[in-house]
C-alpha positions in Angstrom: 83.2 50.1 155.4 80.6 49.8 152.5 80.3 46.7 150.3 79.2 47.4 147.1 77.4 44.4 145.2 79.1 43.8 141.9 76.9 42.0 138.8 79.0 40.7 136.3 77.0 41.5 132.6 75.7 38.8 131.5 74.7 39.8 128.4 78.7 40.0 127.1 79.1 35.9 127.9 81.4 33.9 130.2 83.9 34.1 127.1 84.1 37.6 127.4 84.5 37.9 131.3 87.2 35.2 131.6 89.1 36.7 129.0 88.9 40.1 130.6 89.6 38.8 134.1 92.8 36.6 132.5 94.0 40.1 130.9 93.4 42.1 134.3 95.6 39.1 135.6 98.7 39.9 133.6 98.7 43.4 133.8 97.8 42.8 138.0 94.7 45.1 137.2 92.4 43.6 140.3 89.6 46.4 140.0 86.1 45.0 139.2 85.6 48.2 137.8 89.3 47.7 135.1 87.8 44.5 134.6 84.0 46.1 133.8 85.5 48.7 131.2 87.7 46.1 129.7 84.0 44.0 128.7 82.7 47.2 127.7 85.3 48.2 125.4 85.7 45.4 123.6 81.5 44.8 122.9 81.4 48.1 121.0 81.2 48.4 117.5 84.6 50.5 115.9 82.8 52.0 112.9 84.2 50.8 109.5 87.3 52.4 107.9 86.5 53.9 104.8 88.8 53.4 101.6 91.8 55.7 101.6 91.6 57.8 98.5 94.8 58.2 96.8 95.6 61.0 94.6 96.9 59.9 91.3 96.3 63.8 89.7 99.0 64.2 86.7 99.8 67.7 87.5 100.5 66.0 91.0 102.7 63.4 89.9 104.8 65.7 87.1 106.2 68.2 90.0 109.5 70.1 88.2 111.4 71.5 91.1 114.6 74.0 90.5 117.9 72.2 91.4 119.3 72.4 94.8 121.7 75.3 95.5 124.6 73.0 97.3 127.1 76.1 97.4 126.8 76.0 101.3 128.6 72.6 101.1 131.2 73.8 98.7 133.9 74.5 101.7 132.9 71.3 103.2 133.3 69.0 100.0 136.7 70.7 99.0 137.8 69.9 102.8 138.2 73.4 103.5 139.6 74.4 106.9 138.4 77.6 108.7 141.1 77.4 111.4 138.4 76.6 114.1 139.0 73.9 117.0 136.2 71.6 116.7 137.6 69.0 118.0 137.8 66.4 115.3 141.0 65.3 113.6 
């Protein structure tokens, strides 16, 4: 069996190694390596989110769209019976 010598970084602070080790805990994560990746996650920098950009266009806003043809749902509103068994009373 080989015993590999594990370093924890010191350069992340006890802070962030007892907070990873109390999160590997919880979850029953016991690998020095989990606990490694969760200190090196959370030390990088996300980039910053840029502003959304919204459209706010007129000719966006001022859509005309043709009416809805609802003659499929003519037999249906009317309570129209084709005979059929669907099961339903």
């Amino acid at each position: 069996m080989c015993a590999r010598s594990w370093h924890w970084p010191r350069s992340h602070g006890d802070d962030a190694v007892v907070r990873a080790l109390t999160d590997a805990l919880a979850f029953e994560a016991f690998s020095s390596e989990y606990v490694a990746h969760l200190i090196e996650a959370r030390s990088r920098q996300l980039p910053e989110a840029s502003p959304l950009v919204l459209m706010r266009r007129q000719d966006v806003l001022e859509l005309e769209l043709p009416p809805a043809d609802l003659s499929a749902y003519s037999d249906f509103a009317r309570g129209h019976d084709d005979g059929g068994s669907d099961g339903h009373d």
